[in-house]
LUMDOTOR-152562 format. One record per residue (C-alpha): x, y, z. Coordinates in Angstrom, 1 decimal, padded with zeros to 4 digits. Layout:
% LUMDOTOR-152562
+--------+--------+--------+
!      x !      y !      z !
+--------+--------+--------+
!      X !      Y !      Z !
...
+--------+--------+--------+
% end
This chain:
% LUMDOTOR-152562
+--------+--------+--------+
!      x !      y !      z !
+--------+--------+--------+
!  000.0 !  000.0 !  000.0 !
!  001.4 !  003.2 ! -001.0 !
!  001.9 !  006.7 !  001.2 !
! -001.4 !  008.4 !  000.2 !
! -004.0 !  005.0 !  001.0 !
! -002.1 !  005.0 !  003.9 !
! -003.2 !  008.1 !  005.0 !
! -007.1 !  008.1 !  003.7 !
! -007.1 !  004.7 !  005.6 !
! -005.5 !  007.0 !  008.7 !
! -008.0 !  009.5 !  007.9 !
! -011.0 !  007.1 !  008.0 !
! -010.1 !  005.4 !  011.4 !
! -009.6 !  009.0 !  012.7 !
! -013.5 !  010.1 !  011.7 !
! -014.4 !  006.8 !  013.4 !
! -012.5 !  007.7 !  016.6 !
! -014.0 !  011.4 !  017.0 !
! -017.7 !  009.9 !  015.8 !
! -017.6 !  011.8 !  012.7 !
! -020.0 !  009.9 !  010.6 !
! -019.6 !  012.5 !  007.4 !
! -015.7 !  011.4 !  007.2 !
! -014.6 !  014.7 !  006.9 !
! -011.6 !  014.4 !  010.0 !
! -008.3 !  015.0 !  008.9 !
! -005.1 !  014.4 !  011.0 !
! -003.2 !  017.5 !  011.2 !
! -000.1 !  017.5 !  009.0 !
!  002.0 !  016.8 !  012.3 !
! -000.2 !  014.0 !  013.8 !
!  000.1 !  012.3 !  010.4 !
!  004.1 !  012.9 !  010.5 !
!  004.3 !  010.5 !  013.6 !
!  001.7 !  007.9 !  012.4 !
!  003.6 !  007.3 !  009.6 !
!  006.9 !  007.1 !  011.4 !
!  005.1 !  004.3 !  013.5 !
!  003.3 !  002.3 !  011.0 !
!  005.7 !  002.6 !  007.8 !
!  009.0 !  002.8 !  009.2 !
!  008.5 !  001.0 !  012.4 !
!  010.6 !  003.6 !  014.3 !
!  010.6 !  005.1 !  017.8 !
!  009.2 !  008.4 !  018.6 !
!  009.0 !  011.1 !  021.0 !
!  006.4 !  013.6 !  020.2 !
!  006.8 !  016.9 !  022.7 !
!  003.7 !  018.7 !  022.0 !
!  001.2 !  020.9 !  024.2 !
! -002.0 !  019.4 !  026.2 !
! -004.9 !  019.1 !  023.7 !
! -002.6 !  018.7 !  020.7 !
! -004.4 !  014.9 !  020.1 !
! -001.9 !  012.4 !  021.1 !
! -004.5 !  010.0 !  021.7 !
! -005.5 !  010.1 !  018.3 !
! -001.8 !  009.3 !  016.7 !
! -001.4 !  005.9 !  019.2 !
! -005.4 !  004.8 !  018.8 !
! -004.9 !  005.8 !  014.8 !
! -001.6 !  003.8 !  014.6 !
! -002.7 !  000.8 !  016.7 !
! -006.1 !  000.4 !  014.2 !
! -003.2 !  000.4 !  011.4 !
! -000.9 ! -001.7 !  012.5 !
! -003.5 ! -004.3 !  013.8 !
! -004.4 ! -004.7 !  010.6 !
! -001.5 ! -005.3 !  009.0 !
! -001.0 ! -008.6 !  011.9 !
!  000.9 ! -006.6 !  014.8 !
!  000.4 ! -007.7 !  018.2 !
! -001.7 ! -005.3 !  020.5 !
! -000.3 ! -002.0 !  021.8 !
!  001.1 ! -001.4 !  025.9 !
!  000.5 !  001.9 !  026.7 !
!  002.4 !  003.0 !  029.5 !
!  000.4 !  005.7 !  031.2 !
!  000.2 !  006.9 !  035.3 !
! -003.0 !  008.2 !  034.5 !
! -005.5 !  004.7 !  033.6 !
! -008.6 !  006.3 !  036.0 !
! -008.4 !  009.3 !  033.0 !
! -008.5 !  007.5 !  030.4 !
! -012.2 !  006.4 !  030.3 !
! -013.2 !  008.8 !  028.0 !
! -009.9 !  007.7 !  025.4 !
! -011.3 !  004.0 !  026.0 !
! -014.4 !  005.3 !  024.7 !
! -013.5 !  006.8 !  022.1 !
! -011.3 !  004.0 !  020.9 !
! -014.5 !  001.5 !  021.2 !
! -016.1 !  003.9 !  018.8 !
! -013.3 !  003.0 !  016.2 !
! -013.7 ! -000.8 !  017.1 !
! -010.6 ! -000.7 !  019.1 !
! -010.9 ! -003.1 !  022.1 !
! -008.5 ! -001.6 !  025.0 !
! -008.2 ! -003.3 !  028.3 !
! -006.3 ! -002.6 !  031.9 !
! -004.2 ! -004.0 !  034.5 !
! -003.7 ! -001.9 !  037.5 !
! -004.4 ! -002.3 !  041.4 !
! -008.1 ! -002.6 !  041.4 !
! -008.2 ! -005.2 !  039.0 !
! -005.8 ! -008.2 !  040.1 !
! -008.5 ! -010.6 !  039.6 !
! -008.9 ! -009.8 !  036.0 !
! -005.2 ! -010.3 !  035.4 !
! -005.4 ! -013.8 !  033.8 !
! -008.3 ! -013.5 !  031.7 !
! -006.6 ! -010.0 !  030.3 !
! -003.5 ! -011.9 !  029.5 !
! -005.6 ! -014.9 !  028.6 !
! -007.5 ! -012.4 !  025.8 !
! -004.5 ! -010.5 !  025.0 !
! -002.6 ! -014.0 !  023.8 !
! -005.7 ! -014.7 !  022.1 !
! -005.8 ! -011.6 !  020.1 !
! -008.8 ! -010.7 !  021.6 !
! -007.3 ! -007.0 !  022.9 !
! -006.0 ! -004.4 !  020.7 !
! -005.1 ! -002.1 !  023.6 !
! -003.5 ! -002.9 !  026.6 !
! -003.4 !  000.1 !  029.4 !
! -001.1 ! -000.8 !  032.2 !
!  000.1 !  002.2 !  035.1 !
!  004.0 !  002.5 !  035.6 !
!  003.5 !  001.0 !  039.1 !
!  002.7 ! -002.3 !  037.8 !
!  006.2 ! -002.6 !  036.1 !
!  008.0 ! -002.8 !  039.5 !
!  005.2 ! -005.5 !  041.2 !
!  006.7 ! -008.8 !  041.7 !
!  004.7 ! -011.1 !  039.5 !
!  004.1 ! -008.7 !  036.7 !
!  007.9 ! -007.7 !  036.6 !
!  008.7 ! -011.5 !  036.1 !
!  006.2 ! -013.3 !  034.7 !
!  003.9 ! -010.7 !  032.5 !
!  006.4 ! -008.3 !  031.3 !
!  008.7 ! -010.8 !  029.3 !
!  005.7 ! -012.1 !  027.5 !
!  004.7 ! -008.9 !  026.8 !
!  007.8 ! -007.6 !  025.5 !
!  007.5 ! -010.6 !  022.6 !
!  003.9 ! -009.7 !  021.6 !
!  003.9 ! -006.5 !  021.5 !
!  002.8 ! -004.4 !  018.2 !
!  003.7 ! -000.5 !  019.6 !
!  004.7 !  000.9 !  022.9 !
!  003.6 !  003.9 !  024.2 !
!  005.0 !  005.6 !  026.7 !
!  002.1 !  008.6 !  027.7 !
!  003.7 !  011.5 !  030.3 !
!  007.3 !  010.2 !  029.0 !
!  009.4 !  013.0 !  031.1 !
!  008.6 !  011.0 !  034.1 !
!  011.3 !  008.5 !  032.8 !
!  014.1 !  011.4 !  033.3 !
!  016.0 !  012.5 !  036.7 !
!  015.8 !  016.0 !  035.0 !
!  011.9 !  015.9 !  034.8 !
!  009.9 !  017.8 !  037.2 !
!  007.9 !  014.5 !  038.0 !
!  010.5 !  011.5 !  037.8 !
!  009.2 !  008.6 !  038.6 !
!  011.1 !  005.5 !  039.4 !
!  008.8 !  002.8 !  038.3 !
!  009.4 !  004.3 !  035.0 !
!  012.8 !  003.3 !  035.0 !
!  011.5 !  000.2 !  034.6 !
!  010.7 !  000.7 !  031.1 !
!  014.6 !  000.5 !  030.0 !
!  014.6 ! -003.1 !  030.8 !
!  011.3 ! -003.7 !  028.2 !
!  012.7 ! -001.1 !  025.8 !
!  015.9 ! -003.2 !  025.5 !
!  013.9 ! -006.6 !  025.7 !
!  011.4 ! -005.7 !  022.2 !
!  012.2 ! -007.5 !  019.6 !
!  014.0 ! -005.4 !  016.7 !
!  011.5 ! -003.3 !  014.4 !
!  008.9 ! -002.5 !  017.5 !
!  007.6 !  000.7 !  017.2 !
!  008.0 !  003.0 !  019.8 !
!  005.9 !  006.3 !  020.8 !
!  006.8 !  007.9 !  023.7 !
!  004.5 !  011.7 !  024.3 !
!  004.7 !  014.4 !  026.8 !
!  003.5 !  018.2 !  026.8 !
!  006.4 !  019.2 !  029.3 !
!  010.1 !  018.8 !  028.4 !
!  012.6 !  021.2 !  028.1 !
!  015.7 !  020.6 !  025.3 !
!  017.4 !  018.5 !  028.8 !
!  014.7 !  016.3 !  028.8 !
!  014.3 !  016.0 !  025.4 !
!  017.3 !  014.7 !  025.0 !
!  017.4 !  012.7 !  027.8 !
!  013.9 !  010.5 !  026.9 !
!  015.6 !  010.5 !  023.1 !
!  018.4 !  009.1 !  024.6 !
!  017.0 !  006.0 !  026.3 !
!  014.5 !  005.1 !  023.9 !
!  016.8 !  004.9 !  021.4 !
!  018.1 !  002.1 !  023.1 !
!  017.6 ! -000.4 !  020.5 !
!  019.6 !  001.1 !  017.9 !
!  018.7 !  004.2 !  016.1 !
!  017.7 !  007.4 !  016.5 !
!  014.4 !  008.6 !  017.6 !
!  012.1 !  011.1 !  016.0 !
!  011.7 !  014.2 !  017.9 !
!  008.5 !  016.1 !  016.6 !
!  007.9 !  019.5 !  018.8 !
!  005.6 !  021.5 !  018.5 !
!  005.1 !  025.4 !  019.4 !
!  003.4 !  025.5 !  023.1 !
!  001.2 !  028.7 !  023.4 !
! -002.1 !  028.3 !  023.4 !
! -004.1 !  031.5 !  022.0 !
! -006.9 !  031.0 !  024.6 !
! -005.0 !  031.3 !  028.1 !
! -004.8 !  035.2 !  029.4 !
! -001.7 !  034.8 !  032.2 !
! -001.7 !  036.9 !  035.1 !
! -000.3 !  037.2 !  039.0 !
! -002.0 !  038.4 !  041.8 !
!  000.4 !  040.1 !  044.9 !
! -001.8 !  039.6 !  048.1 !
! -000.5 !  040.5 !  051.7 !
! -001.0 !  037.0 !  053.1 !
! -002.9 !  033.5 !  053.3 !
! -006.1 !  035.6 !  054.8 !
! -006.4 !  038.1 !  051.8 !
! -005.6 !  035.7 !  049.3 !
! -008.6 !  033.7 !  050.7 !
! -010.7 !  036.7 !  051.0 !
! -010.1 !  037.7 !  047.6 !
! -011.5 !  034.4 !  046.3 !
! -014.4 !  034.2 !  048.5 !
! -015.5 !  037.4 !  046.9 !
! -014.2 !  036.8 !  043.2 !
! -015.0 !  033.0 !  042.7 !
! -018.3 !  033.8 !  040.8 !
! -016.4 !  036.4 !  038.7 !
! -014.0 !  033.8 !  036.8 !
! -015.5 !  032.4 !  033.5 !
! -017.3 !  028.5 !  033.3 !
! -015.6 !  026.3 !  035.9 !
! -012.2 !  025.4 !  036.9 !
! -009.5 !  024.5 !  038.9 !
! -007.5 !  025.9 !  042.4 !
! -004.9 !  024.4 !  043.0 !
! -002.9 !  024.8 !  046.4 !
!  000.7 !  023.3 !  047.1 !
! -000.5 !  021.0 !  050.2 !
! -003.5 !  018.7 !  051.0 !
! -004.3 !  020.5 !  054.4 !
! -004.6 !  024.1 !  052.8 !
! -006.8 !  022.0 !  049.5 !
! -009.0 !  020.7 !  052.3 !
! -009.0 !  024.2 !  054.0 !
! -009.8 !  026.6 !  051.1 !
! -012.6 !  023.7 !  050.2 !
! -014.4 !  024.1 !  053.4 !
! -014.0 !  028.1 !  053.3 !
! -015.5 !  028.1 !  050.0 !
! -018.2 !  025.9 !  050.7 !
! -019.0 !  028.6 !  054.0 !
! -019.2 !  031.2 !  051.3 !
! -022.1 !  028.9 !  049.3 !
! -019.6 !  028.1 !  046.4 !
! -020.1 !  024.5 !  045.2 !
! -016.3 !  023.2 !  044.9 !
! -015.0 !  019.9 !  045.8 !
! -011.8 !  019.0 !  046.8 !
! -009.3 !  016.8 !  045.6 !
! -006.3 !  015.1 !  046.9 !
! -003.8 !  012.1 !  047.2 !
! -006.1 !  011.6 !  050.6 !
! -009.2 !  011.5 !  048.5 !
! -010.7 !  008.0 !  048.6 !
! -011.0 !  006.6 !  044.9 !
! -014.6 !  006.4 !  044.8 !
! -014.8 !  010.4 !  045.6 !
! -012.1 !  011.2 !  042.9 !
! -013.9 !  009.7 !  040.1 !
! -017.4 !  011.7 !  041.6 !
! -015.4 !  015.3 !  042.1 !
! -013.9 !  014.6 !  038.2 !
! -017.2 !  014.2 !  036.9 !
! -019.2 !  016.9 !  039.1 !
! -016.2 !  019.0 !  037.5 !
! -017.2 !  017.9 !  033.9 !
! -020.5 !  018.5 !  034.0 !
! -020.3 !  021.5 !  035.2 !
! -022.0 !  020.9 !  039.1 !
! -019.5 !  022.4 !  041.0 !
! -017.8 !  025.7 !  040.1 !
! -014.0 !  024.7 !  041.1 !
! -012.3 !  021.1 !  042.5 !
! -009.5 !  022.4 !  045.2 !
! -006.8 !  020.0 !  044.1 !
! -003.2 !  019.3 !  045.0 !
! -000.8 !  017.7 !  042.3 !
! -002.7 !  014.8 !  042.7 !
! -005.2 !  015.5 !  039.9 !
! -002.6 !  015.4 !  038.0 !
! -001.4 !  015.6 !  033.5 !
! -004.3 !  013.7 !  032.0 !
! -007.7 !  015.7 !  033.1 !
! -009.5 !  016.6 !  030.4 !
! -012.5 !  018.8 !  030.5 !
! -012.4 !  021.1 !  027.2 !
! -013.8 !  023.7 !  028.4 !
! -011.8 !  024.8 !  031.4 !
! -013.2 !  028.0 !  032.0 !
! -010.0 !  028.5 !  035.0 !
! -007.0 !  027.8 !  036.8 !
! -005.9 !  029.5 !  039.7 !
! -002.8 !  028.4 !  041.9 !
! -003.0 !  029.9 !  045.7 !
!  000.0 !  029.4 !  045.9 !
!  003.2 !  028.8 !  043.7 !
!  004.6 !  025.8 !  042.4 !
!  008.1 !  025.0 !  042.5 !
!  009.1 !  024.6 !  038.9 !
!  007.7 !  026.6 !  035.8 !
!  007.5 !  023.0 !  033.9 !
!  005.1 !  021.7 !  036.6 !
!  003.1 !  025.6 !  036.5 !
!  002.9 !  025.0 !  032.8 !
!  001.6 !  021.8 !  032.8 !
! -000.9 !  022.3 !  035.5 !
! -002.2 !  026.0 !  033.6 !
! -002.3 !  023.7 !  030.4 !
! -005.6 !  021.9 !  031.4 !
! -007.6 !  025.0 !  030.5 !
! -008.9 !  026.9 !  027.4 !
! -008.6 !  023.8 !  025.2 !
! -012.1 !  023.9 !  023.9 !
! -012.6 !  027.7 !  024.4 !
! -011.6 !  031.2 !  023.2 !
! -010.6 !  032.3 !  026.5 !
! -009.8 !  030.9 !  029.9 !
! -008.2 !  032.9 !  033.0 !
! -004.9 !  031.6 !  034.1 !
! -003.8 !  033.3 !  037.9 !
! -001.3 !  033.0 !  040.2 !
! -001.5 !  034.2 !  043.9 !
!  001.9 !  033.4 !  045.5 !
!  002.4 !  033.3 !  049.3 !
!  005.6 !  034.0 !  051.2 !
!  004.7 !  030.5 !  053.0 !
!  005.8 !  029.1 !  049.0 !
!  009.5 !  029.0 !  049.8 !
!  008.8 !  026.7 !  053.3 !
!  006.5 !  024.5 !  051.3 !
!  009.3 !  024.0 !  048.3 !
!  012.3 !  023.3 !  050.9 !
!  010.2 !  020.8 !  052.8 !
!  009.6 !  018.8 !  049.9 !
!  012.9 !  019.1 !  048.5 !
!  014.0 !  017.6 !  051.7 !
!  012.2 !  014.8 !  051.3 !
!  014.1 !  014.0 !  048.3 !
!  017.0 !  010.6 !  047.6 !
!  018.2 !  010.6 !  051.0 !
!  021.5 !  010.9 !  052.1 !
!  024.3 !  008.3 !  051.7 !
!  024.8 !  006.7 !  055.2 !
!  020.7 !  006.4 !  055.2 !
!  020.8 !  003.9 !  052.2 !
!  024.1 !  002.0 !  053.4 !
!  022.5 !  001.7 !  056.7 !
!  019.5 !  000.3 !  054.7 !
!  021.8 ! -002.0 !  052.6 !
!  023.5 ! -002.9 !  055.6 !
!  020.1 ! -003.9 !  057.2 !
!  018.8 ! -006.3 !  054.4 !
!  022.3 ! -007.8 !  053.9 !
!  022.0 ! -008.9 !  058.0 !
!  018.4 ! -010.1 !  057.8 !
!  019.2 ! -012.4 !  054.7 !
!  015.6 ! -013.0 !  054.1 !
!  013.1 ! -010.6 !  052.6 !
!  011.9 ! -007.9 !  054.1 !
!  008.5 ! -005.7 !  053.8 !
!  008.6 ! -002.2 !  054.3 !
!  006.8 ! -002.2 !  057.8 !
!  009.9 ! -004.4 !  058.9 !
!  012.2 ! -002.3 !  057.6 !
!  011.1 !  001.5 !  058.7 !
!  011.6 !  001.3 !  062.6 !
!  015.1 ! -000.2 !  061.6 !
!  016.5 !  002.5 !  058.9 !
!  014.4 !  005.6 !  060.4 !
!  012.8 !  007.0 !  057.0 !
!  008.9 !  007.7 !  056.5 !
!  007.8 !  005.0 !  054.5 !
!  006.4 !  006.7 !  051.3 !
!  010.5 !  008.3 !  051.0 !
!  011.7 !  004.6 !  051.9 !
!  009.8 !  002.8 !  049.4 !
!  010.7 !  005.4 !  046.5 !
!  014.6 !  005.2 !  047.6 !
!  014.2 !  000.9 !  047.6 !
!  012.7 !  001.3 !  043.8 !
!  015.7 !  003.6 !  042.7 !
!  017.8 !  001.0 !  044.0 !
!  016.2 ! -001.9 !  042.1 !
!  016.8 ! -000.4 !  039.1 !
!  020.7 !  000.4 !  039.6 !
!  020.2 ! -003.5 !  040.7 !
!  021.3 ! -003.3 !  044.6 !
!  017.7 ! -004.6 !  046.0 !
!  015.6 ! -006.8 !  044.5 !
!  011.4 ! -006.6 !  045.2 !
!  010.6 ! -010.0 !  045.8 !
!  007.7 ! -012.4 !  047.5 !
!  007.8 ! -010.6 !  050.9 !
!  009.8 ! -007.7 !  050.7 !
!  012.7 ! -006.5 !  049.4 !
!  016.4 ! -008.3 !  049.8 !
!  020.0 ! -007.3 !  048.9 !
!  021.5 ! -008.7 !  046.0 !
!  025.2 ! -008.0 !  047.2 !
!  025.6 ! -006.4 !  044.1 !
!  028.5 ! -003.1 !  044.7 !
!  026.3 !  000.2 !  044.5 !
!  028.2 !  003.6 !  044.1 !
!  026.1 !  007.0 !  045.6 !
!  025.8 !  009.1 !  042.5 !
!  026.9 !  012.3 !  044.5 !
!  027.5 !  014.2 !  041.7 !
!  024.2 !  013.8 !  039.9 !
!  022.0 !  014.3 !  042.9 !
!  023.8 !  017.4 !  043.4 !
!  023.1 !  018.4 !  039.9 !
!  019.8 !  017.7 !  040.3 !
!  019.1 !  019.7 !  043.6 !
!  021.0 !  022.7 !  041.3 !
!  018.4 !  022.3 !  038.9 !
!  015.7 !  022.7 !  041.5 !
!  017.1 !  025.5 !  043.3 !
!  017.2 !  027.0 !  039.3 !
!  013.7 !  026.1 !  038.8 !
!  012.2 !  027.5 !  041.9 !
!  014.2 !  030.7 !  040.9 !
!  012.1 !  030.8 !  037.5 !
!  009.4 !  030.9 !  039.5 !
!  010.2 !  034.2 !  041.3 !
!  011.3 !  035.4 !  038.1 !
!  007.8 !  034.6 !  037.0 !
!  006.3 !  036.3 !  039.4 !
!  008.6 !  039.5 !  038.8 !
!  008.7 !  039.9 !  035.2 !
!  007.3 !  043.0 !  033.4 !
!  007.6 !  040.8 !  030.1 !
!  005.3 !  038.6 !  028.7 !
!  004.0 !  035.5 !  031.3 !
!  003.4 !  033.2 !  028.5 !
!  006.7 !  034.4 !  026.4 !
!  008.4 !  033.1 !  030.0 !
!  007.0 !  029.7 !  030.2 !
!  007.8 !  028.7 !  026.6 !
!  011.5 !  029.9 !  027.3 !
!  011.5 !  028.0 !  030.2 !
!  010.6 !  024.7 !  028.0 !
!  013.0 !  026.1 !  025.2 !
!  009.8 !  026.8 !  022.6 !
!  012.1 !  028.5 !  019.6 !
!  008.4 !  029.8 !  018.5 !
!  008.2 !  031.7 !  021.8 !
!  007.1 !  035.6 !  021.4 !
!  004.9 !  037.8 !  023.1 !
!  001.3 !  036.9 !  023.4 !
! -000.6 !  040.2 !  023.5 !
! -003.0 !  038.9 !  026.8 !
! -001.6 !  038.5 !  030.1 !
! -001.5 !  041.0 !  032.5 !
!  001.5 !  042.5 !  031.5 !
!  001.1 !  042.8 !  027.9 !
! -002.7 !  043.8 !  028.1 !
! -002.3 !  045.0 !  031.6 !
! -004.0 !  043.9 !  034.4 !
! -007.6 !  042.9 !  034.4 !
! -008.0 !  041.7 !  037.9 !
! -009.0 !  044.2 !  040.8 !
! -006.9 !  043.6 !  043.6 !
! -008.9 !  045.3 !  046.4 !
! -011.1 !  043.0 !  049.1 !
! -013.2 !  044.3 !  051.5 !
! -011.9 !  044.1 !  055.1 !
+--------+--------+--------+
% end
């Protein structure tokens, strides 16, 4: 089949996805670019391109193609499988059977793999967490790595140290990009990356010979008007929103940098008769999914959320986002300020940053790879007990918080010191060496990041011209909206 079926085939799966019975969906020039790299010339790509840009479309588009040319179902890589529903969806629309395995589902497992074998699945959705479980890592993953058609890697700058949100499960996913058999496509996508990054994901998915594509794309988005908000303190920020809530166009987002001042802020508003939500990595599951559809349909005016509701939300119409409070890296901002204005002219984007910011950033910088002795002394421990350990066993004896513990043990696995096995985790005896130097650089890059962020605050340039400089855009310019190229549109005052 030549180039130009190719793509009216492309073209016709794509109407299907976006129930466009007429046929007259078209992928965009750059969409089309990475299809074809995937399906043609089998190669691996990394596609860097803002939130809303349709990556969905180019995996679910590719994966109807190469399904029907006898490749084995896609893995999709993604922390993000509870957002997904609506891509699932879709996907059915195009006759695209997608399944998952997370947490909740352990006893679906075998008859997943069962169907998958079968070629009964087209689309297998698995969260980064499940890489580093015991049984999946040892008896799912190899057979995985044989069948698979395409891998996609969704949110991939959580696979680099120089990411704003590494992740070490991801690290995972070097062991199955070595293990694919040659001529396995490869996608991995991500809307935040700077050039470092970049290069970095490039880097390791061109683990299995050749280069990878790099398609990026330009990151302003025409709809989002930028702007900062200096407030006294915590009590006039509040204040300020109690009054100006119902001011802010559709419904939206606040996000606050800790779970006790989300849960605060909810409560105040709710005093005030605002109908928000909030929205947390304390939420129970079942009140997640609730808050993230009262937020789609419009019932409540705002979800208070931490980082927790995290890259893949997707509610078009994001009439808002407002941070009390400033995040610590203008990557993170960026991404965050991304989920609005995708399916609307215009969409308010405001920051209110709090002298309390700076205590919030050091204390979770803190909690960070801990010191050297603190992981020989853990070493030391498991190397005594000579039997596996769980992580209860362990905490008393090695005095970190568990949640820090378990992260260090899983960065450990991967540079192949401790092992996660049937009861814990054991020492392999295997020499480690603590990569000073690179945890260093690291915590530099932080320290430059939350500088950004003052800068941010500061600048009497364009907001939006700042962020794609931060995340090296070459197509960044002024954007003619924020506050201070339009000026400011947001009265400051609150009654006392």
């Amino acid at each position: 089949m030549d180039h130009v079926e190719l793509r009216t085939e492309a073209d016709t799966v794509l109407a299907e996805l976006v129930g466009d019975p007429a046929g007259s969906a078209r992928l965009r020039e750059d969409q089309w670019q990475a299809v074809a790299a995937l399906v043609e010339e089998h190669r691996r790509a990394l596609v860097v391109q803002r939130t809303g840009w349709g990556k969905s479309a180019v995996y679910f588009v590719a994966t109807a193609l190469l399904r029907r040319r006898g490749a084995g179902p896609t893995v999709i890589i993604s922390p993000l499988l509870a957002l997904m529903r609506n891509q699932v969806e879709a996907a059915a629309r195009a006759g695209i059977r997608a399944r998952t395995i997370n947490s909740a589902n352990p006893e679906d497992w075998e008859t997943i793999h069962g169907e998958v074998e079968r070629g009964e699945t087209d689309v297998l959705l698995v969260s980064p967490e499940r890489l580093n479980s015991v049984d999946f890592r040892d008896q799912v993953l190899p057979r995985l790595a044989s069948t698979t058609g395409l891998l996609v890697v969704d949110e991939a700058h959580c696979i680099s140290d120089w990411g704003h949100d590494f992740r070490p499960d991801y690290r995972r996913l070097r062991t199955m990009l070595a293990e694919l058999p040659a001529g396995v496509p490869v996608l991995a996508t991500t809307a935040t990356a700077n050039a470092r990054v970049t290069a970095d994901v490039a880097e390791q998915l061109g683990t299995g010979g050749g280069d990878a594509l790099v398609l990026r794309g330009p990151l302003d988005r025409e709809s989002l008007r930028l702007g900062v908000l200096q407030l006294p303190d915590a009590a006039h920020r509040l204040a300020w929103l109690g009054e100006r809530l119902g001011d802010l166009p559709g419904s939206g987002i606040i996000y606050t940098l800790t779970v006790a001042a989300a849960e605060e802020v909810a409560a105040f508003l709710r005093q005030r008769g605002y109908p928000v939500a909030s929205y947390t990595g304390k939420t129970e599951n079942a009140d997640r999914l609730q808050a993230e559809e009262d937020l789609l349909a419009n019932r409540v005016k705002a979800l208070v959320a931490t980082s927790a509701l995290g890259m893949g939300f997707d509610k078009p119409d994001l009439g808002f986002v407002v941070h009390l409070g400033s995040p610590s890296s203008p990557i993170a901002y960026y991404q965050q300020v991304g989920r609005a204005g995708r399916g609307v002219d215009h969409a308010d984007v405001l920051l209110l940053p709090g002298r309390e910011d700076e205590a919030i950033w050091a204390y979770f910088a803190s909690v960070g790879f801990p010191p050297e002795e603190q992981v020989r002394r853990t070493l030391a421990v498991l190397e005594e007990a000579g039997r596996p350990m769980s992580l209860p066993a362990l905490e008393p004896l090695v005095d970190l918080r568990r949640s820090r513990l378990e992260t260090m043990l899983k960065v450990l696995d991967v540079d192949g010191a401790v092992k996660r096995v049937k009861g814990g985790w054991t020492a392999t005896g295997q020499a480690w060496a603590y990569d000073a130097e690179r945890y260093a650089w690291v915590a530099r890059q932080r320290q430059a990041e939350q500088q950004a962020m003052r800068d941010y605050v500061a600048t009497t340039g364009c907001r939006m011209e700042f962020l794609q400089r931060q995340l090296d855009d070459e197509k960044a310019a002024p954007c003619g909206r924020c506050d201070t190229c339009a000026g400011p549109w947001l009265d400051p005052a609150v009654s006392s």
